[in-house]
DRENNUBA-554525 format. One record per residue: x, y, z of N, C-alpha, C, O in turn. Coordinates in steps of 0.2 Angstrom, whole numbers, plus 2048, in hexadecimal, padded with zeros to 3 digits. Example, Ala and Ser with C-alpha at 12.3 -4.5 7.8 and 13.67 -1.06 7.14 Angstrom:
2
8427E482783E7EA8278427F08278477EF82A;8407F58238447FB824840800827843806828;
***
This chain:
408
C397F72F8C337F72FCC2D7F72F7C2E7F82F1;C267F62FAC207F22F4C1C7F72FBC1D7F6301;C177FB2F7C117FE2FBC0B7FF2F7C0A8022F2;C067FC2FABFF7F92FBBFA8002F9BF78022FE;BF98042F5BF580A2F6BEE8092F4BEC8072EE;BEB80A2FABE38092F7BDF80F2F7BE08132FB;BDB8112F2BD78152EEBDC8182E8BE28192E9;BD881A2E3BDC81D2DCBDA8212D9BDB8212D2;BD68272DDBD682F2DBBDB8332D8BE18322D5;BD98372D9BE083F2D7BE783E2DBBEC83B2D9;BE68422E3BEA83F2E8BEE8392E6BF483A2E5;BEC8322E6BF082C2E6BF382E2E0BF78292DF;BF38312DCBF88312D6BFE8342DAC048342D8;BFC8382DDC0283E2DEC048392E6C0883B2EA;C028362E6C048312EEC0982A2E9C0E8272EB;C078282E4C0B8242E0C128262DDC178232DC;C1082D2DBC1782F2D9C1C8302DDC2282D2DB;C1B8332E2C1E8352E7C2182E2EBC2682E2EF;C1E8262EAC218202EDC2681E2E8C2B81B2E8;C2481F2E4C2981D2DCC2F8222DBC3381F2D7;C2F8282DDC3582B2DDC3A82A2E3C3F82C2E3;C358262E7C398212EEC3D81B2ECC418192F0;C3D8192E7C3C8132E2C3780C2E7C398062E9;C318102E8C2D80A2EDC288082E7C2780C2E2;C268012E7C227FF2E1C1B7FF2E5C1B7FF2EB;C168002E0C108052E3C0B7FD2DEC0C7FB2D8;C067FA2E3C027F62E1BFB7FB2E4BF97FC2EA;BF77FD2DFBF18002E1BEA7FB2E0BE97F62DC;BE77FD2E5BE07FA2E6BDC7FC2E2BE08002DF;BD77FD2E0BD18022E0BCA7FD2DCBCA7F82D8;BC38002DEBBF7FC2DDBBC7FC2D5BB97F82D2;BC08042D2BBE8052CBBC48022C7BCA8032C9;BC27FF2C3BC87FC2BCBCA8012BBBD08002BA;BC88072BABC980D2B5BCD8112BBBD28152B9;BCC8112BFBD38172C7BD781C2C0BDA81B2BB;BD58212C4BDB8272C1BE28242C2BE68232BD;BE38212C8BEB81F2C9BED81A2C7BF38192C8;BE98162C3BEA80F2C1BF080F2BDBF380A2BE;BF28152B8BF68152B4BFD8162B7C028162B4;BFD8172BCC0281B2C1C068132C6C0C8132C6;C038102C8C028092CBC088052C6C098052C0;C0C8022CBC0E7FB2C8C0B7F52C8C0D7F02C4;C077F52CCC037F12CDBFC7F22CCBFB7F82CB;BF67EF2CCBF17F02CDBEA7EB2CDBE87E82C9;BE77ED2D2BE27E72D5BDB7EB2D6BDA7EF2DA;BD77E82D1BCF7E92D3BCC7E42D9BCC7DE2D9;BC77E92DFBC87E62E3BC47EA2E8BC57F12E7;BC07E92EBBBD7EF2EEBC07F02F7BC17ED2FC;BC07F52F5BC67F82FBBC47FA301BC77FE304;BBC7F8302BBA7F8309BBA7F030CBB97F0312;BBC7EB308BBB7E6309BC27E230DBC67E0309;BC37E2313BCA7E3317BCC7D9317BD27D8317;BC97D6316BCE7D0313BCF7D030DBD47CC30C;BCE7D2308BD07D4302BD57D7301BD97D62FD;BD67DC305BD97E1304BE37DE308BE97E0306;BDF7D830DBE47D7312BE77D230CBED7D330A;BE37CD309BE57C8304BEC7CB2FEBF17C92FD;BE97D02FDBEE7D42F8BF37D52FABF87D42F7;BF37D9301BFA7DC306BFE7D5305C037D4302;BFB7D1308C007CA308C007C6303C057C2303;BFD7C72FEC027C42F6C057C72F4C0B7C52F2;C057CF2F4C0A7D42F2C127D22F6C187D32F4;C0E7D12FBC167D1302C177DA300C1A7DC2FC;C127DF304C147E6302C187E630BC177E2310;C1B7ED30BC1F7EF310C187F4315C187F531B;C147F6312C107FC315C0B7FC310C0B7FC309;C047FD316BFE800311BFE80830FC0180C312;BFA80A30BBFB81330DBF5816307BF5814301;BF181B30CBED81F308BED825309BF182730E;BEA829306BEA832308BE2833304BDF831300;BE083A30ABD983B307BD3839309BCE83C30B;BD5830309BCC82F308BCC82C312BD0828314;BC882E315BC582D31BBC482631CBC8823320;BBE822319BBD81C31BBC3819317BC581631C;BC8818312BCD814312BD1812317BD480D31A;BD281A317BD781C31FBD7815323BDB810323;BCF815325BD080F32ABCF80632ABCE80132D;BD1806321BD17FE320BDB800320BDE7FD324;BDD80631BBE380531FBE8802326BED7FF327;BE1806329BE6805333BE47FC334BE77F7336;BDD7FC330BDA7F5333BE17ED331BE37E9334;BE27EF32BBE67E9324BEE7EB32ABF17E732D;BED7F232ABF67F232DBF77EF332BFC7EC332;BF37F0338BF47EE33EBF27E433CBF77E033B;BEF7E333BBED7D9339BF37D9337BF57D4339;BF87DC332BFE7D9330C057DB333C0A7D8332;C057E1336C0A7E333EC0E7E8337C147E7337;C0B7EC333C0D7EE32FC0D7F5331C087F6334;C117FD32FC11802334C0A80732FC07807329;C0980A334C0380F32FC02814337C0181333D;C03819333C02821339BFB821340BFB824344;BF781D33FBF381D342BF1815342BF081133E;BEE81434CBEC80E34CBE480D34ABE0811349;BE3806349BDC803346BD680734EBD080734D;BD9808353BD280B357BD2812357BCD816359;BD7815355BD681D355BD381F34BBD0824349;BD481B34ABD281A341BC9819341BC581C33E;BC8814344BC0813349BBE81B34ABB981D347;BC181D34FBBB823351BBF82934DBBD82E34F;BC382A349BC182F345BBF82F33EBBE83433A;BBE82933EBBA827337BB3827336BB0828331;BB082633DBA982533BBA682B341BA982D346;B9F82E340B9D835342B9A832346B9A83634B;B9982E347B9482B350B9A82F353B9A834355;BA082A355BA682A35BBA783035ABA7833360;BA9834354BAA839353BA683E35ABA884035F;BA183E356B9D84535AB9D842361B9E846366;B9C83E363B9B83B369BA283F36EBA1843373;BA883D36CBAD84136DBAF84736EBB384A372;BAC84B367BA8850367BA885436FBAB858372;BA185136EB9D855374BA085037AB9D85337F;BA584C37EBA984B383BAE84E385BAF84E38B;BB1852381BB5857381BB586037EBB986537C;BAF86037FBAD86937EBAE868378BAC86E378;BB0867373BB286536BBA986B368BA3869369;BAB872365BA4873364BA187035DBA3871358;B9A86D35FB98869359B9186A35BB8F86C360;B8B868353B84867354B80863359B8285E359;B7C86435CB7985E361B7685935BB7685B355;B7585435DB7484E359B7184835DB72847363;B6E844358B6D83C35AB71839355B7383D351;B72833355B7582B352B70826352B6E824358;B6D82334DB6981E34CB69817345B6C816340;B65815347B6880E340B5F81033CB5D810337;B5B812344B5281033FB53818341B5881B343;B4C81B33FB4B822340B46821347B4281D347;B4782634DB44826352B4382C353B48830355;B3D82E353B3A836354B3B83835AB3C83E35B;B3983235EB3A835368B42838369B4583C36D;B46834364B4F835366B5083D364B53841368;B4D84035DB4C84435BB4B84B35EB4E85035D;B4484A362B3D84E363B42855366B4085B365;B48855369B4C85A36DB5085E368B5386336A;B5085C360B5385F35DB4F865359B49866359;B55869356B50870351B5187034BB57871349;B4D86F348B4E87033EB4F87733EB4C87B341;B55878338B5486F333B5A86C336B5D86E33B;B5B867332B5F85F336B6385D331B5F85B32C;B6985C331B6E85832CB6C85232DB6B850332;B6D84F327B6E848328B72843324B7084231E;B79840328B7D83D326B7F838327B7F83632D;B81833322B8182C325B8A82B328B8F82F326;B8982732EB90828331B97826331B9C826335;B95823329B9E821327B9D82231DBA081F319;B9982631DB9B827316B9F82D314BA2830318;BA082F30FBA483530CBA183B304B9D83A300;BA6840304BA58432FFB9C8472FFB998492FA;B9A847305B93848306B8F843304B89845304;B91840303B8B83A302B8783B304B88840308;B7E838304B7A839309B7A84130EB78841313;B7C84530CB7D84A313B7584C30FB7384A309;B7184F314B6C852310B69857317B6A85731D;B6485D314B6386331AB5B86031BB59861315;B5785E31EB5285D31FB4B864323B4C866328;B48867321B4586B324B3E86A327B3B86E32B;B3C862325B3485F328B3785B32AB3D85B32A;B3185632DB31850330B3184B32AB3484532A;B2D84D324B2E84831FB3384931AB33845316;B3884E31AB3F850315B4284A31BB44844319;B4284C321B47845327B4783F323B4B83D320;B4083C324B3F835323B4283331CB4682F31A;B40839319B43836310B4A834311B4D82F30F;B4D83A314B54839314B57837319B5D838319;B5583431FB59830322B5B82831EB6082531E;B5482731BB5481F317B5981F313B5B81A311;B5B826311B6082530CB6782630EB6C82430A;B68828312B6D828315B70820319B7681E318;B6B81D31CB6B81731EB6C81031AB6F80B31B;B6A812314B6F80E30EB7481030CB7880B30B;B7581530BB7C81630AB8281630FB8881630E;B80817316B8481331DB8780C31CB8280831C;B8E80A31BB8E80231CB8A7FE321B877F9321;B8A803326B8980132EB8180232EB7E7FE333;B7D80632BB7680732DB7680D330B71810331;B7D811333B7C815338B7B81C334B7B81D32E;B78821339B74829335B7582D33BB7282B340;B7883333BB7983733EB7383D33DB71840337;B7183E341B6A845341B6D84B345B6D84A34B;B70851343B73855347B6F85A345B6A859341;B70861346B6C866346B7186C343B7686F346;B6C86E33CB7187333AB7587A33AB7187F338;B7887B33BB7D87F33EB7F886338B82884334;B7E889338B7C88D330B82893332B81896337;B8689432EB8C89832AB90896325B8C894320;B98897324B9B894321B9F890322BA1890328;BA188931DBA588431EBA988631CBAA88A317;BB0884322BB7883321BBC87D322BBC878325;BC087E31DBC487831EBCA877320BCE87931D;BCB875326BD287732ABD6870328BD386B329;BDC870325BE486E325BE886F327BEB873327;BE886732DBED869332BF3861332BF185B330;BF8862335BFC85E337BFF85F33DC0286333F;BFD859340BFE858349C06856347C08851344;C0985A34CC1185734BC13857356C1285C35A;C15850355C1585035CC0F855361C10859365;C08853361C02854363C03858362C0285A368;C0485E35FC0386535EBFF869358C0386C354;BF8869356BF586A353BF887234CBF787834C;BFC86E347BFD876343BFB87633DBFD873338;BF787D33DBF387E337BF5880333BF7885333;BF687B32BBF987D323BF2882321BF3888322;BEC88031FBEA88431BBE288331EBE087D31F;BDE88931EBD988B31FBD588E31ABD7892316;BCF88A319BCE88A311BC788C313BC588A318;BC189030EBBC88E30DBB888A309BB988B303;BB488530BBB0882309BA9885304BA5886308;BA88862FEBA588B2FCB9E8832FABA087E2FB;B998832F7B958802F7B908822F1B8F8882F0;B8D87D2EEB8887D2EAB828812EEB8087F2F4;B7E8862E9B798872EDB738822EBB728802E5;B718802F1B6D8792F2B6A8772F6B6D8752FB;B628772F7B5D87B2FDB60872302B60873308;B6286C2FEB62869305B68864303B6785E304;B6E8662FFB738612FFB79867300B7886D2FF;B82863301B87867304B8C865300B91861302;B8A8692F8B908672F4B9686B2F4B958712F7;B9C86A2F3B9F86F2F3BA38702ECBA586B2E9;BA38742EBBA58782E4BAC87B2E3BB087A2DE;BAE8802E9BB58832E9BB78812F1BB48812F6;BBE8802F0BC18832F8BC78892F4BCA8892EF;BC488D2F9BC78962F8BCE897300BCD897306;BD28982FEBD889A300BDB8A1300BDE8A22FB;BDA8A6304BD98A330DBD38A430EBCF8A630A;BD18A0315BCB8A1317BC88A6317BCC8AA315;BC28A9319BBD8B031ABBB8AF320BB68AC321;BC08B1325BC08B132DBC38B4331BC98B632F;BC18B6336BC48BE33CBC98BA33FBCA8B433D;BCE8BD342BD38BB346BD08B734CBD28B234F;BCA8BB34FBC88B5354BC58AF353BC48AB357;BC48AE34DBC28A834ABC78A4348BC689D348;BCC8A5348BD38A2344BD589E34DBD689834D;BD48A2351BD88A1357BD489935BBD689535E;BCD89C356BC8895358BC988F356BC888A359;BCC89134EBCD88C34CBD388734EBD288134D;BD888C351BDF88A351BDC887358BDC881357;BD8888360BD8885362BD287D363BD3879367;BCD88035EBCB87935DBCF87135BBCE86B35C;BD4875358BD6870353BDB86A357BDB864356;BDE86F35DBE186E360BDC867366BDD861367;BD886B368BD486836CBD4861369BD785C36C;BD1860363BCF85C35EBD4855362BD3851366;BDB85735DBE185535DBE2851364BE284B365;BE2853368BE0852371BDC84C371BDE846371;BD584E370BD184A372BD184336FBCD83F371;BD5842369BD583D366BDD839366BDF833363;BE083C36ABE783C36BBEB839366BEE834366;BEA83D360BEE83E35ABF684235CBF784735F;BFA83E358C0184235CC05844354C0A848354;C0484034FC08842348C0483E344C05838343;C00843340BFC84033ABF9849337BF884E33A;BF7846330BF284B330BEB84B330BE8846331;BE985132FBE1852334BDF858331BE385C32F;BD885732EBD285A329BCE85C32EBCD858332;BCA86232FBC4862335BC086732FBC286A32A;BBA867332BB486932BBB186C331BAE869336;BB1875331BAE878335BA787E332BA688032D;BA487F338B9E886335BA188B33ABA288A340;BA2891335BA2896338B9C899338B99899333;B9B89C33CB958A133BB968A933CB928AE33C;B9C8A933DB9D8B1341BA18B2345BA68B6345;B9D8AD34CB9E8B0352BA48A9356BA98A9359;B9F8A3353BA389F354BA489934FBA489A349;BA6891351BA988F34EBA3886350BA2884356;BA188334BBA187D34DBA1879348BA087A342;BA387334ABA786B347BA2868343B9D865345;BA486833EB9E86033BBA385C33CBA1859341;BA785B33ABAC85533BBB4854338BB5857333;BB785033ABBD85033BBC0849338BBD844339;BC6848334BCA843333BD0843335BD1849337;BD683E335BDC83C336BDF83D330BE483D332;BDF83F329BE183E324BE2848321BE284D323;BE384531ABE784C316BDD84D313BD9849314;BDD85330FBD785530BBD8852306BDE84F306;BD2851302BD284C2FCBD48512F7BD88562F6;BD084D2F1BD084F2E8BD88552E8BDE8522E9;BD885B2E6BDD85F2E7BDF8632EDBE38682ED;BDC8612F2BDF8652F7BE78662F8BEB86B2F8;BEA85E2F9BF18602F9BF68672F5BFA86B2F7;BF38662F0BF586C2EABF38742EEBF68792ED;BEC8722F2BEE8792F4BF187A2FABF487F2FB;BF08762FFBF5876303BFD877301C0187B305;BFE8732FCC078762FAC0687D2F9C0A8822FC;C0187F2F5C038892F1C0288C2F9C058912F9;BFF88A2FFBFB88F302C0188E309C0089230D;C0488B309C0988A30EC0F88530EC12884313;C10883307C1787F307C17879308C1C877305;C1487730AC1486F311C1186B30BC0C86D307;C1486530CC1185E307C0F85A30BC13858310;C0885830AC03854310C0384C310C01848314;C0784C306C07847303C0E842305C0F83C306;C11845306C17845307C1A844310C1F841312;C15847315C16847318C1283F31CC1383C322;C0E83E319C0A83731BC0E830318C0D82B31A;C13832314C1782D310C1C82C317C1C82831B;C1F830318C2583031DC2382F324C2782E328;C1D830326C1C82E32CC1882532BC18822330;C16824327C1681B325C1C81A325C1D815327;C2381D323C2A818321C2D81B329C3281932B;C2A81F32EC2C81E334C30827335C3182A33A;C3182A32FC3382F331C2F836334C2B838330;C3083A337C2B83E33AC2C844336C32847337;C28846332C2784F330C27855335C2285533A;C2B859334C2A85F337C29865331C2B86632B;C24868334C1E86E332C2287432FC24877334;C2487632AC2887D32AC22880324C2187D31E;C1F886326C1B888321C1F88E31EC24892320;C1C88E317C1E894313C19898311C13896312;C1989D30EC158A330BC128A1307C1589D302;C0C8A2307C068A1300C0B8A32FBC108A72FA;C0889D2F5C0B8A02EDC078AA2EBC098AF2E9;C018A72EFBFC8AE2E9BF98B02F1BFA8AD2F6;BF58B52F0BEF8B62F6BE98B22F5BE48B12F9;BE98B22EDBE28AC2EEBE48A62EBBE88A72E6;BE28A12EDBE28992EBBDD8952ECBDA8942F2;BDB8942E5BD48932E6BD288A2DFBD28882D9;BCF8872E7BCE87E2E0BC78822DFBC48852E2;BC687F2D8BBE87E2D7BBC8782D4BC08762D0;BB78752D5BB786E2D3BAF8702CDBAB8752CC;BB086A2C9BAC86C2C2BA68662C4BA88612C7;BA08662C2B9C8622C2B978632BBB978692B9;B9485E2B9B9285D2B1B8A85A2B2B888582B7;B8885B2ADB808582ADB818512ABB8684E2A8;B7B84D2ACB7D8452A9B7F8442A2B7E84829D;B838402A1B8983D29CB8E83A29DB8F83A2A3;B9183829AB99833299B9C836298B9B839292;BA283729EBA983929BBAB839297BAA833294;BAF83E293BB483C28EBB983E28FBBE83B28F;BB9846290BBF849290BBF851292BBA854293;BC6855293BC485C295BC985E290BCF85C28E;BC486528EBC786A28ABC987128BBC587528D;BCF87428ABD187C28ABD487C292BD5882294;BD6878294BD887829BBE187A29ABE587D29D;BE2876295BEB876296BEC87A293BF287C294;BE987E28EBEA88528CBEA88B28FBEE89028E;BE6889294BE788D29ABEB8902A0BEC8962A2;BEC8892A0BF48882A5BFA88C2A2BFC8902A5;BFB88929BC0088B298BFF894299C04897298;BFA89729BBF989E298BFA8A12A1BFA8A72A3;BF989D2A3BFB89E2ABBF38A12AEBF28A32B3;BF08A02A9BE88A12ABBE689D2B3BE58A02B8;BE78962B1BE78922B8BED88F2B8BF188E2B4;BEB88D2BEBF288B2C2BF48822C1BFA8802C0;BEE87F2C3BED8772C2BE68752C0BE08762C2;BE78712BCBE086D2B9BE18672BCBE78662C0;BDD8612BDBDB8592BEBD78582BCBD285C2BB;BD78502B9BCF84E2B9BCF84B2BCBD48482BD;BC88492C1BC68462C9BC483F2C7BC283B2CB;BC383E2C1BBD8372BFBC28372B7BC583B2B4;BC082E2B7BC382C2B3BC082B2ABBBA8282AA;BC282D2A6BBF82D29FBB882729EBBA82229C;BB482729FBAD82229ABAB8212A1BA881C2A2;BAC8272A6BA98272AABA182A2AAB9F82F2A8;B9C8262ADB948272ADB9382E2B2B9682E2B8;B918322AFB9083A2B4B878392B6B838382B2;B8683A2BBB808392BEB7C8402BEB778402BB;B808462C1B7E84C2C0B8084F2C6B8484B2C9;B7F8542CAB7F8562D2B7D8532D7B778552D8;B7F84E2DBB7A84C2E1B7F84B2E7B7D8482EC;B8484D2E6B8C84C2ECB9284E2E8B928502E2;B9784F2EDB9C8532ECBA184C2E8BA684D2E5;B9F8462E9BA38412E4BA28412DFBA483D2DC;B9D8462DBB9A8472D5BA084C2CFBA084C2C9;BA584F2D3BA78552D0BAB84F2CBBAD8492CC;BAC8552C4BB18502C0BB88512BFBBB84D2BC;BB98582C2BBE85C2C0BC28622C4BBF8672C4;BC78632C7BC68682CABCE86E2C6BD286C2C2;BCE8732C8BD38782C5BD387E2CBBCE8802CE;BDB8802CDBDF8832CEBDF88D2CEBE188D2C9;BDE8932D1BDF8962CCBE089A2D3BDD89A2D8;BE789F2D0BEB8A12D6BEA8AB2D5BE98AC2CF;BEA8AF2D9BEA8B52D8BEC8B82DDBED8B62E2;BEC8BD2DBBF08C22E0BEB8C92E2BED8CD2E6;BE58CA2DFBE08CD2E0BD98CA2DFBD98C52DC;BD38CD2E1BCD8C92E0BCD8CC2D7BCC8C62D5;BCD8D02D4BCB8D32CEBD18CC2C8BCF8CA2C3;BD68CC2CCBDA8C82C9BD68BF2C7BD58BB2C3;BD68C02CDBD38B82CCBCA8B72CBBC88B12CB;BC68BC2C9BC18BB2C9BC28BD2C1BBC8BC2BE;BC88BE2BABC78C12B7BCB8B92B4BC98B82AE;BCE8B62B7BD38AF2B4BCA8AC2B5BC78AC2B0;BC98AB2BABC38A62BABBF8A62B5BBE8A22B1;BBB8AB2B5BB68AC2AFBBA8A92A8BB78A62A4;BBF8AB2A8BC28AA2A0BC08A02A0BBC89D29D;BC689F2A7BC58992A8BBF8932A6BBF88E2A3;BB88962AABB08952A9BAD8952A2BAA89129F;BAF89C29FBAC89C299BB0898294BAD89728E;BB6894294BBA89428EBBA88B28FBBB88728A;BB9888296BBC881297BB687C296BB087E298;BB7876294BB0872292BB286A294BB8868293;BAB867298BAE860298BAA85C292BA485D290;BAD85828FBA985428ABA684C28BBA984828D;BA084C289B9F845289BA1841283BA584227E;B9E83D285B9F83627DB9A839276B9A836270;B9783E279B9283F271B95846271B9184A26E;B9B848273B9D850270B9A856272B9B85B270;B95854279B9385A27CB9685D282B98859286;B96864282B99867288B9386828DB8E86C28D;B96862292B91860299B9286429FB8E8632A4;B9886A29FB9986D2A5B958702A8B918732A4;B9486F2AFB8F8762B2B9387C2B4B9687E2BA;B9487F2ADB988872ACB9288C2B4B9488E2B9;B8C88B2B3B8688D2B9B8988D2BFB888922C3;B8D8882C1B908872C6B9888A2CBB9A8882D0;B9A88E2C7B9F88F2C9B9F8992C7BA189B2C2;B9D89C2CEB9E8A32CEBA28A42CFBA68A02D2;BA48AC2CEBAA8B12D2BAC8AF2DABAA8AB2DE;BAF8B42DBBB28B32E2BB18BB2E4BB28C12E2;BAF8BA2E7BAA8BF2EDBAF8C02F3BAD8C42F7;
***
């Protein structure tokens, strides 16, 4: 068998592996020459992987058996698009890949179904009269990008304008979501619908750069920081979710604010978490998401059996650097070896250009570190923090050490 994987992050490494020990030959896509997975690929095609005749051109020179991605949202849906045009199987159809990919249909469904989320408009130009009914401050996100791209917090009329326009370039479509912000903590819910029944692997915190108007995210913290009746909300949001979009066996990401009391949606995908989330999902409940997406493309159905946390805490933190060119990371595997952390990656590929902080597609790096007390792991981390360096091409250590605190 020959399978088509497009994009060539962290994830797709561990999605190539896992087809190669199928003995499946794996031809990857990706727009950078440089792809982390490139080296992993039997194949390999530069290629921009939004572009769905291109994409289809390749499936059929390849003569591949199945498309297949994990992770990335808008991929998700050139997969369903390319699979369906060639009657090829892929977990989810090209119209339900539609409305869970882009936040217009989204939230519109949203609010059809009691689904709790922010009030909002949808526009291509900026219109104040559509607005006038809302309360700042005001998110502004374009409606088919990712990794926070463009998200930004607006507090006037004139932070709106700057940042609607930007956001609107960065929409393939033009489209810009103005919702109203919802102020607690981000959660990251991991679930897999097995035979329409929504069940939850891992409940994560979304921890964030402090950043008076963008939504980076820096750590997901394992387990969540929430009450039992928040769990309960979550479990049945998630379900509703599942429902209203008549998803029946796939996996499913929802990105919620807790605030306390209750619970609401920014929004929601069909797919597994990106960068390392799989890794925490395996320590945090056993279940392979990556694995589970491969067998339901070859037609077979996964069933949910969770196990016990590795540690009481599981914790990714992603590394982000000041401007410069990648080169390399130092004191990480030293570390490993010493059981200090659990897993290292690097997220971007060597002579990579680092721009600085301006979205969560920025991080360079991210690592693992597991414990069984807060004192325990706030005591591995610092070591971690003070001891690990990313380097550029001129020998300087670019980390934002600034950026990564204890665990509270």
């Amino acid at each position: 068998m020959k399978a088509l994987v497009l994009a060539g992050g962290l994830a797709q490494i561990e999605l190539i592996n896992q087809l190669k020990a199928r003995n499946i030959t794996t031809v990857l896509a990706d727009g950078n020459a440089n792809a982390l997975a490139r080296p992993y690929a039997d194949i390999f095609y530069q290629l921009a992987i939004f572009d769905v005749e291109a994409v289809k051109e390749v499936a059929l020179k390849e003569q591949v058996d199945f498309l297949i991605t994990v992770c990335a949202d808008q991929v998700l849906l050139v997969v369903a698009q390319v699979s369906e045009m060639l009657g090829l199987p892929w977990y989810i159809d090209y119209k339900t890949a539609r409305l869970v990919s882009d936040k217009k249909d989204m939230k519109k469904i949203f609010w059809e179904n009691n689904i709790p989320t922010s009030r909002y408009v949808e526009m291509t130009e900026l219109d104040w009269d559509q607005i006038r009914h809302l309360q700042y401050p005001l998110v502004v996100k374009p409606v088919d990008a990712y990794s926070s791209r463009g998200v930004r917090k607006a507090l006037n009329p004139e932070e709106l304008a700057v940042y609607f326009a930007e956001a609107a370039q960065i929409s393939r479509t033009g489209g810009v979501i103005v919702e109203e912000f919802v102020a607690g903590d981000e959660i990251s819910v991991d679930i897999y619908v097995e035979d329409g029944v929504a069940k939850l692997l891992c409940v994560s915190n979304s921890e964030k750069i402090n950043d008076a108007d963008r939504f980076i995210i820096f750590r997901g913290r394992y387990p969540v920081v929430a009450s039992p009746e928040i769990m309960q909300q979550i479990q049945l949001v998630a379900q509703q979710i599942a429902d209203a979009f008549n998803l029946k066996n796939c996996p499913m990401l929802i990105q919620m604010i807790n605030n306390g009391k209750q619970i609401s949606v920014l929004e929601f995908c069909a797919r597994t978490g990106g960068n390392m989330k799989y890794l925490l999902i395996r320590r945090a409940c056993g279940f392979d998401v990556i694995k589970a997406v491969i067998d339901l493309t070859l037609g077979q159905k996964p069933h949910v059996e969770l196990s016990a946390p590795e540690a009481k805490y599981i914790v990714n933190d992603f590394i982000y650097c000041k401007p410069g060119t990648f080169d390399r990371m130092e004191g990480f595997e030293e570390l490993r070896q010493q059981g200090i952390l659990t897993d290292y990656c690097p997220l971007r590929p060597k002579g990579m250009q680092i721009r600085g902080v301006t979205s969560s597609s920025d991080r360079i790096a991210g690592f693992t570190v597991t414990a069984d007390s807060l004192e325990e792991f706030n005591r591995k981390h610092r070591l971690i923090v003070d001891t690990v360096k990313i380097i550029d091409t001129e020998g300087n250590d670019i980390m934002r050490h600034d950026l990564l605190p204890d665990l509270k």
